[in-house]
C-alpha positions as CSV (number, residue, x, y, z in Angstrom):
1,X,63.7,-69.8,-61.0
2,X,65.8,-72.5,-62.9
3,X,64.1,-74.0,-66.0
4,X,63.4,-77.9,-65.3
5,X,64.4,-80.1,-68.1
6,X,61.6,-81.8,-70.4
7,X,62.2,-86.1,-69.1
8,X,64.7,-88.1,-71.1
9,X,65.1,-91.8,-71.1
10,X,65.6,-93.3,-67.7
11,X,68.8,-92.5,-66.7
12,X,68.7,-88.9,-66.8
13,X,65.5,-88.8,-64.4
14,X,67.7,-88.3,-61.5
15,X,69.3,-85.2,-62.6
16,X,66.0,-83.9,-63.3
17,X,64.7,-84.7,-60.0
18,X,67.6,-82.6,-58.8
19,X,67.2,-80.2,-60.6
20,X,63.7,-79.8,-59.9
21,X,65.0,-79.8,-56.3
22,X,67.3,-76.9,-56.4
23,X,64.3,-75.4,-58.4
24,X,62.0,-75.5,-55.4
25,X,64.8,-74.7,-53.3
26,X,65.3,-71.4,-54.9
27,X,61.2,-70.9,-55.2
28,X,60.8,-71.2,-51.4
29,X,63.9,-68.8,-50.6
30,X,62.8,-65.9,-52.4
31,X,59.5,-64.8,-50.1
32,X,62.3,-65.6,-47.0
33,X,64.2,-62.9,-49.1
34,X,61.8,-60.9,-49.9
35,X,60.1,-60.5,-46.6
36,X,63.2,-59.1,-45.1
37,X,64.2,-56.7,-47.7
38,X,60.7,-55.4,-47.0
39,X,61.5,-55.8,-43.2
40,X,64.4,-53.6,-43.9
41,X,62.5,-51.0,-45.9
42,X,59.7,-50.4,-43.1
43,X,59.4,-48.9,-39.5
44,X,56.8,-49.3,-36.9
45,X,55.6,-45.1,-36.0
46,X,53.4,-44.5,-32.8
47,X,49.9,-42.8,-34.1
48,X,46.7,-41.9,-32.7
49,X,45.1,-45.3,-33.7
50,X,48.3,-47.3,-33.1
51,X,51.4,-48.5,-34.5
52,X,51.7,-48.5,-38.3
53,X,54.1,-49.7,-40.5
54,X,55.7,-47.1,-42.5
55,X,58.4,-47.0,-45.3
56,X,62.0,-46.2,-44.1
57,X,62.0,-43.5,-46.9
58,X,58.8,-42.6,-48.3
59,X,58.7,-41.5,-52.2
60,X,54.7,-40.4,-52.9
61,X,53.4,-38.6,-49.4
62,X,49.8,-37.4,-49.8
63,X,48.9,-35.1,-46.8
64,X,45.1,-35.6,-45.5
65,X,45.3,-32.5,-43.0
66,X,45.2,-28.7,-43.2
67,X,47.8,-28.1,-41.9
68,X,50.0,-31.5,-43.0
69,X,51.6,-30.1,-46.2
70,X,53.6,-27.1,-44.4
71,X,54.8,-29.6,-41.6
72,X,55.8,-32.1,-44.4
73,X,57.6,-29.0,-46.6
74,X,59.1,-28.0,-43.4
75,X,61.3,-30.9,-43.1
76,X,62.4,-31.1,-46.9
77,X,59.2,-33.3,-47.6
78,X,56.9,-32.0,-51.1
79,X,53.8,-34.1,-50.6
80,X,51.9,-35.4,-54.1
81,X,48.8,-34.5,-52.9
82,X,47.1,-32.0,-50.2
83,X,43.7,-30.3,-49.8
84,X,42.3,-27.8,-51.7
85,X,43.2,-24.5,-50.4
86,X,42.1,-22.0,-53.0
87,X,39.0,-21.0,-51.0
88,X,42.1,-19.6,-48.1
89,X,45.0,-18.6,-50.4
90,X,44.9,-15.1,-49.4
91,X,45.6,-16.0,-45.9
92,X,49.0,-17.8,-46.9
93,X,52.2,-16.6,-47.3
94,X,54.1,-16.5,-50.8
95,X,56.1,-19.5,-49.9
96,X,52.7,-21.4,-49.2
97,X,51.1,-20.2,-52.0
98,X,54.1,-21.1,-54.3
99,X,53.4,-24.9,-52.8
100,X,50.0,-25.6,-53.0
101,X,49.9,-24.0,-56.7
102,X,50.7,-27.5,-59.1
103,X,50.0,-30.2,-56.5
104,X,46.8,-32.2,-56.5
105,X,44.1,-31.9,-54.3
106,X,42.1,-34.5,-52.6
107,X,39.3,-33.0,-51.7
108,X,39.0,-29.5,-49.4
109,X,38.8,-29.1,-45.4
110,X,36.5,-31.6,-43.6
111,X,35.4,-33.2,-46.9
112,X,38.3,-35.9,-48.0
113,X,38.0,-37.3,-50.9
114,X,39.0,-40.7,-50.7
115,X,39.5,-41.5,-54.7
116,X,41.3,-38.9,-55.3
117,X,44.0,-39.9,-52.5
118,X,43.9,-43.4,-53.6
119,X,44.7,-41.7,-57.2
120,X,47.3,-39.9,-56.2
121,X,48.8,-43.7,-55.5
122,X,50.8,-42.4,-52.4
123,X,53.2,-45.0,-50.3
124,X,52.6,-43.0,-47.2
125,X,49.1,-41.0,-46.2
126,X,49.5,-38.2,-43.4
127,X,47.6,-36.0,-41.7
128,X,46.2,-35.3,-38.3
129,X,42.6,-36.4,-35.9
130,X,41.0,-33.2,-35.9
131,X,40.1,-34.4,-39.8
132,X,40.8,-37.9,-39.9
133,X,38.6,-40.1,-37.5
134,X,39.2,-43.6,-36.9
135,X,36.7,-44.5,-39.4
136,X,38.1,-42.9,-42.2
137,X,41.8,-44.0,-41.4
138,X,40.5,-47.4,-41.8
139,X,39.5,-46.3,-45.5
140,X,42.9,-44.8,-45.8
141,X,45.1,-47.7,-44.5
142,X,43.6,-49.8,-47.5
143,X,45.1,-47.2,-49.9
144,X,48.5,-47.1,-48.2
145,X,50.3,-47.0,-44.9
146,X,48.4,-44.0,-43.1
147,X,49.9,-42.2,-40.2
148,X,47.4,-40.2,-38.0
149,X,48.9,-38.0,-35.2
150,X,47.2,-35.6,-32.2
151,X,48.6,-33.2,-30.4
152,X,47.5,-31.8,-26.9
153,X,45.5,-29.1,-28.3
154,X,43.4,-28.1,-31.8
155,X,46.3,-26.8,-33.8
156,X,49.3,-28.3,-31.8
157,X,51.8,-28.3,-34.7
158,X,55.1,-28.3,-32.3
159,X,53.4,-32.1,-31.0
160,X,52.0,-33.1,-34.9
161,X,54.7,-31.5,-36.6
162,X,57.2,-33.9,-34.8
163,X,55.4,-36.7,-35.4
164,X,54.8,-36.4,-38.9
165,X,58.6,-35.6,-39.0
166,X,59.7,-38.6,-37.4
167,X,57.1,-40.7,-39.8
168,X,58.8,-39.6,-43.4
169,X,62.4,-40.1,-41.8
170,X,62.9,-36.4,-41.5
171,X,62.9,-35.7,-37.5
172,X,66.9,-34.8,-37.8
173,X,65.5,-32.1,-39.7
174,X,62.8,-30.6,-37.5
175,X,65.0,-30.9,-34.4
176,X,67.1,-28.5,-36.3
177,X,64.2,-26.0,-37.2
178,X,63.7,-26.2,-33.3
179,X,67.1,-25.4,-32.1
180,X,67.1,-22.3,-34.7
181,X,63.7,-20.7,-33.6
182,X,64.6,-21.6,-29.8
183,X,68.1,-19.5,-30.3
184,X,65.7,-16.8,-32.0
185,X,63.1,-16.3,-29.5
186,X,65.9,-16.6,-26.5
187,X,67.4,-13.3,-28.1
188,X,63.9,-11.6,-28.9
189,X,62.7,-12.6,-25.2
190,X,66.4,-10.7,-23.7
191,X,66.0,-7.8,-25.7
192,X,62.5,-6.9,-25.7
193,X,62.1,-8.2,-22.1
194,X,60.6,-5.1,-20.6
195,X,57.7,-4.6,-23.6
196,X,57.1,-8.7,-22.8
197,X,55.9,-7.6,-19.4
198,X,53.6,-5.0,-19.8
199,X,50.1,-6.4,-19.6
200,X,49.0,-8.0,-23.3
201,X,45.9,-9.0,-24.7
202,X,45.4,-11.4,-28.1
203,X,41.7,-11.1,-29.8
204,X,40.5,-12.2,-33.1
205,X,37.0,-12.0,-34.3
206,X,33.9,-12.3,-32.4
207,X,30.5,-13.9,-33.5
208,X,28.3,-10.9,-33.1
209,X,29.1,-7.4,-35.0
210,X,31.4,-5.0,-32.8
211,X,32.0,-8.4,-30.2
212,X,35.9,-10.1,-30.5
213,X,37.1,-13.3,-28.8
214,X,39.9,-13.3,-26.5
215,X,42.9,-16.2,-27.3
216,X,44.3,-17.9,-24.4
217,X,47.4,-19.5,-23.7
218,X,45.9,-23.4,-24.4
219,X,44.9,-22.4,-28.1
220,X,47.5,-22.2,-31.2
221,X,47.6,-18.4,-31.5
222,X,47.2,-17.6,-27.8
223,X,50.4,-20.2,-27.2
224,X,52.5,-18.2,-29.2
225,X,52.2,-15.0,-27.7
226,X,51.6,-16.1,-24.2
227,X,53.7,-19.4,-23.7
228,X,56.5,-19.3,-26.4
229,X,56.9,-14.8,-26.2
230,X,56.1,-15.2,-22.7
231,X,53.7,-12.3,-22.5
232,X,52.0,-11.2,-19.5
233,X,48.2,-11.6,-19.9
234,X,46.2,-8.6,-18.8
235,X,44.4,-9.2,-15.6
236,X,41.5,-7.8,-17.0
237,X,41.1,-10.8,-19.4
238,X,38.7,-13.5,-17.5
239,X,39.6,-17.0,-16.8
240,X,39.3,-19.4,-19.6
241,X,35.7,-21.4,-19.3
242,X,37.1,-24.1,-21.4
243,X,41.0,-25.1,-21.3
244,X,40.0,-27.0,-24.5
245,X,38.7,-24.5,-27.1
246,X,42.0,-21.6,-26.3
247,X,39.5,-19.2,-26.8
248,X,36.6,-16.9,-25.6
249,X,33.5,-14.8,-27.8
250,X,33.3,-11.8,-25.7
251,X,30.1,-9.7,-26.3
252,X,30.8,-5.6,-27.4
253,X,29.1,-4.2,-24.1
254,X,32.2,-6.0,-22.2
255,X,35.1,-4.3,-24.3
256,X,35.9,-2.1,-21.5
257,X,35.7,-4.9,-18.1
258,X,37.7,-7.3,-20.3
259,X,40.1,-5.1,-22.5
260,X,40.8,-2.3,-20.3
261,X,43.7,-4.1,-18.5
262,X,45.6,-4.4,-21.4
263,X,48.4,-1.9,-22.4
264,X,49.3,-4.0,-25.6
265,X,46.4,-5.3,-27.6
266,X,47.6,-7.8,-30.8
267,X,44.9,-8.9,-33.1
268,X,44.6,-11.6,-36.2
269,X,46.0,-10.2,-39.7
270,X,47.0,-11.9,-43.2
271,X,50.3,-12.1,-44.2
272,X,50.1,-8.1,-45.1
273,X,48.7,-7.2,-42.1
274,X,45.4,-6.2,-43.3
275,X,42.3,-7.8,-40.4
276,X,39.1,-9.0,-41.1
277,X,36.3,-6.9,-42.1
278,X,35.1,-7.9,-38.9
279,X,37.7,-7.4,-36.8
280,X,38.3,-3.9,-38.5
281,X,34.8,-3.0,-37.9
282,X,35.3,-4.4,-34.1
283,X,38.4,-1.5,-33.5
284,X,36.3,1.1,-34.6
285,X,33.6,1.2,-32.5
286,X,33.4,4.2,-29.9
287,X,33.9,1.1,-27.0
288,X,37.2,0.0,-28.4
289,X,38.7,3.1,-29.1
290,X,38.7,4.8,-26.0
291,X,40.7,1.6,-24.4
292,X,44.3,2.5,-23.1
293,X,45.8,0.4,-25.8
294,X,43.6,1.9,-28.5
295,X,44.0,5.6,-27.6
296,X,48.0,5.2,-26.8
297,X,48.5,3.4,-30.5
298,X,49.5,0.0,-29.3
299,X,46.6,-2.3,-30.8
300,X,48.6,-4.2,-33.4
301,X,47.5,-6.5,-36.3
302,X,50.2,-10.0,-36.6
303,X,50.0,-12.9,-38.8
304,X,49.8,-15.5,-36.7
305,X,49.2,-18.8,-38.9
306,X,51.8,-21.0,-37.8
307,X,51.9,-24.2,-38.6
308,X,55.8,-25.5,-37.9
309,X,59.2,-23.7,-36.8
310,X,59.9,-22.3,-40.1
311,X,56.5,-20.2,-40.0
312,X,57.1,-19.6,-36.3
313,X,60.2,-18.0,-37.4
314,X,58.3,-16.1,-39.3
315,X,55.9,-15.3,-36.8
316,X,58.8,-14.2,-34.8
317,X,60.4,-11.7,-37.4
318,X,56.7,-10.3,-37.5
319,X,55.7,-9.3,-33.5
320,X,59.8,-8.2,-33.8
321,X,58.9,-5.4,-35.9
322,X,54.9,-4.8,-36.0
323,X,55.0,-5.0,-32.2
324,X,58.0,-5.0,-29.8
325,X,60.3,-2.2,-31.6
326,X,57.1,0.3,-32.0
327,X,56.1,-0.8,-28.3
328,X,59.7,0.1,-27.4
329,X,60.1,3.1,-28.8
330,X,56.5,4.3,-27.6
């Protein structure tokens, strides 16, 4: 703002007054100016609680969600801040583990912490409403613009992913990651189109010992194999009680009525392929290894923690060759 000069004798007064004028002029312009540089620097994104200003290009991202920091990596975005994941590193892959190792955490799964976020002094929060309920976004929001997303199911990262994409600028970049695993899976689902139609079944572990759960098609996992693969689920594999939950405990005395339809069995591994001691302990009972699948060598252990194309990808590479070359060749 222009300095006003001290008053002089009487005659200079009206130069003062306009100079104190164009002072006030300039004064009142610069909010005018202001406001629309920040107008310009902002975007109104879609969430689960409504629109929200965002920044055009966001510097200091803190992601809120479990799965939020692979979605935001996936689309060229490091976040400042993310969960604590050391209690689950084992279950990640190297380039996951090679992220989460320097960053700051804020807290681990279902327990946020909300000073540490608001010391990570982010410009945009992320994450997703299977951890973030309304409440807490309110808390959020007075940190920093916070952008909340749902998909149509627990674990939807194709629905998140896009939306958290589209909030840090970056959805050129995930429509790319798209197009590539689309062109991948078309020439998997050509080749390997004959081991896609035998009779499948997906299980991960059960809640009593030597029981299992069966995945669906309207859970994470179960979408993978079922919707995006396109494999044909066993008829021996009951109807789904609740479309909601993808999933199904099944009790070790029913191994044979629901598994014995099922010419392909895949089950949950880490990244190396190793299962749970439960699910390990689950194949080796006398009920589970005289099933078709079991006794024929086609029960197959695939990492299946996918949480945006690039991991999809490789998902893909995975079933490839721990499941549809060895089923071909069998």
């Amino acid at each position: 703002m222009p300095r006003v000069a001290p008053l002089r004798p009487r005659l200079a007064v009206p130069l003062t007054v306009a100079l104190l004028l164009v002072g006030l002029t300039a004064c009142s312009a610069e909010p005018a100016d202001t406001a629309a540089a920040d107008a310009a620097d902002t975007r109104t994104v879609e969430t689960a609680y409504g629109e929200v200003e965002v920044p055009t290009e966001p510097l200091r991202v803190v992601a809120v969600s479990y799965d939020t920091p692979w979605q935001l990596a996936a689309v060229g975005v490091t976040p400042v801040a993310m969960q604590d994941y050391s209690a689950y590193a084992e279950s990640f892959t190297a380039d996951q583990q090679e992220l989460i190792a320097d960053t700051d955490t804020v807290g681990a799964f279902f327990d946020l912490n909300i000073e540490a976020v608001m010391a990570a002094e982010p410009d945009l929060i992320v994450g997703d409403v299977l951890e973030i309920d309304e409440a807490t976004f309110e808390e959020l929001s007075k940190i920093a613009p916070t952008a909340i997303f749902e998909g149509e199911y627990r674990g939807d990262w194709r629905v998140i992913g896009a939306s958290i994409a589209d909030a840090v600028g970056n959805a050129d970049a995930f429509d790319s990651a798209e197009a590539a695993y689309d062109e991948e899976l078309a020439r998997v689902q050509e080749e390997y189109a004959d081991v896609i139609e035998r009779p499948w079944a997906a299980i991960g572990d059960g809640d009593v010992e030597g029981g299992f759960s069966v995945l669906y098609p309207g859970g994470s996992v179960g979408a993978l194999f079922f919707d995006d693969l396109g494999a044909t689920l066993a008829p021996s594999i009951p109807e789904e009680e609740d479309g909601d939950k993808g999933w199904m405990y099944i009790s070790p005395e029913l191994t044979t009525t629901v598994l014995g339809g099922a010419e392909i069995i895949v089950t949950g591994a880490n990244p190396a392929g190793e299962l749970s001691a439960s699910l390990a302990g689950t194949l080796t009972t006398p009920l589970f290894t005289e099933l078709p699948a079991s006794a024929s060598g086609q029960v197959y252990g695939v990492w299946s923690s996918v949480t945006d194309y690039g991991t999809a990808l490789e998902w893909l590479e995975s079933v490839e060759q721990t499941v549809l070359i060895p089923a071909s060749a069998s």
